[in-house]
ZAPAKOL-556740 format. One line per 2 residues: number of its first residue (from 1); for each residue x, y, z of C-alpha. Coordinates in nm, 3 decimals, padded with zeros to 5 digits. Last residue first. Example, Ala and Ser with C-alpha at 12.3 -4.5 7.8 and 13.67 -1.06 7.14 Angstrom:
2
2	01.367:-00.106:00.714  01.230:-00.450:00.780;
This chain:
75
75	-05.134:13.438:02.084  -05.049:13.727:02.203;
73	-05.081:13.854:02.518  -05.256:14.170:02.591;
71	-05.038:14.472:02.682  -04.962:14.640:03.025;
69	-04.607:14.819:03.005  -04.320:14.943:03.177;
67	-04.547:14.961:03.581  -04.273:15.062:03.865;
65	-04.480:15.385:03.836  -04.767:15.239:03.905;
63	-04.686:15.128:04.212  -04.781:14.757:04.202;
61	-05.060:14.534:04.354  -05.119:14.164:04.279;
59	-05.399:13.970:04.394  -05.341:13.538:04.366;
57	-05.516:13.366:04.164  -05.217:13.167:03.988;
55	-05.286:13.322:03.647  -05.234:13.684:03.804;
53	-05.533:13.884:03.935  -05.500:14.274:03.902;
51	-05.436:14.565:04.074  -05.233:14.895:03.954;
49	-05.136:15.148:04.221  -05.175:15.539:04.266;
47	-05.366:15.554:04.557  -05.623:15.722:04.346;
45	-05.616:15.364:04.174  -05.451:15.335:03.842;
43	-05.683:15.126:03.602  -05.808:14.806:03.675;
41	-05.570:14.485:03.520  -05.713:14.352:03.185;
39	-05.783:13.998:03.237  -05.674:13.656:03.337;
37	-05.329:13.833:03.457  -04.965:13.708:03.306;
35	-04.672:13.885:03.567  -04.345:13.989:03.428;
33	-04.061:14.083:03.602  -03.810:14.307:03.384;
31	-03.736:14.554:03.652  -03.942:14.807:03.518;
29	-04.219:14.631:03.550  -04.407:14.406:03.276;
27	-04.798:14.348:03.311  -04.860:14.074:02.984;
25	-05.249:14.047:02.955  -05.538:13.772:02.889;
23	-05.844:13.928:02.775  -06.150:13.782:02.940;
21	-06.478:13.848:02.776  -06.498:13.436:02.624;
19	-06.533:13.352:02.974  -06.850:13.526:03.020;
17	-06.973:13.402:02.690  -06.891:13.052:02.780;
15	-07.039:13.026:03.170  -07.392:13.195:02.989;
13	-07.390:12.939:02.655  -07.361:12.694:02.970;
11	-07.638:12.822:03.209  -07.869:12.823:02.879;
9	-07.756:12.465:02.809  -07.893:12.345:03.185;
7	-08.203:12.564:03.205  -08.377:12.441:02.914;
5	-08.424:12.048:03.013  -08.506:12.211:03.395;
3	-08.741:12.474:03.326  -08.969:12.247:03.108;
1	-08.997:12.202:02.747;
């Protein structure tokens, strides 16, 4: 086999184990808004904030104490 025949399907198994690490979570404020990330948002910067990705792509940054819960979603 040459680099080429076996390079394709390993570069696939790679995209589906990387996207098979991503834990979809629920960020809910304190005013009831809810935002849906692709993953797990970072933990509380030193500046005190949460950031994550929502669904949309787009960076999101909250005070953390505006922050009711962070859970995964269910399915």
């Amino acid at each position: 086999m040459d680099i080429k025949t076996l390079g394709l399907p390993l570069a696939t198994a790679a995209l589906l184990a990387l996207a098979g690490c991503s834990t979809p979570t629920v960020v809910t404020l304190q005013n009831g808004t809810q935002y849906l990330t692709k993953d797990m948002p970072k933990t509380k910067t030193k500046d005190g904030f949460f950031e994550f990705e929502d669904i949309s792509g787009a960076m999101v940054k909250v005070r953390a104490d505006e922050v009711a819960t962070i859970r995964e979603e269910e399915d």
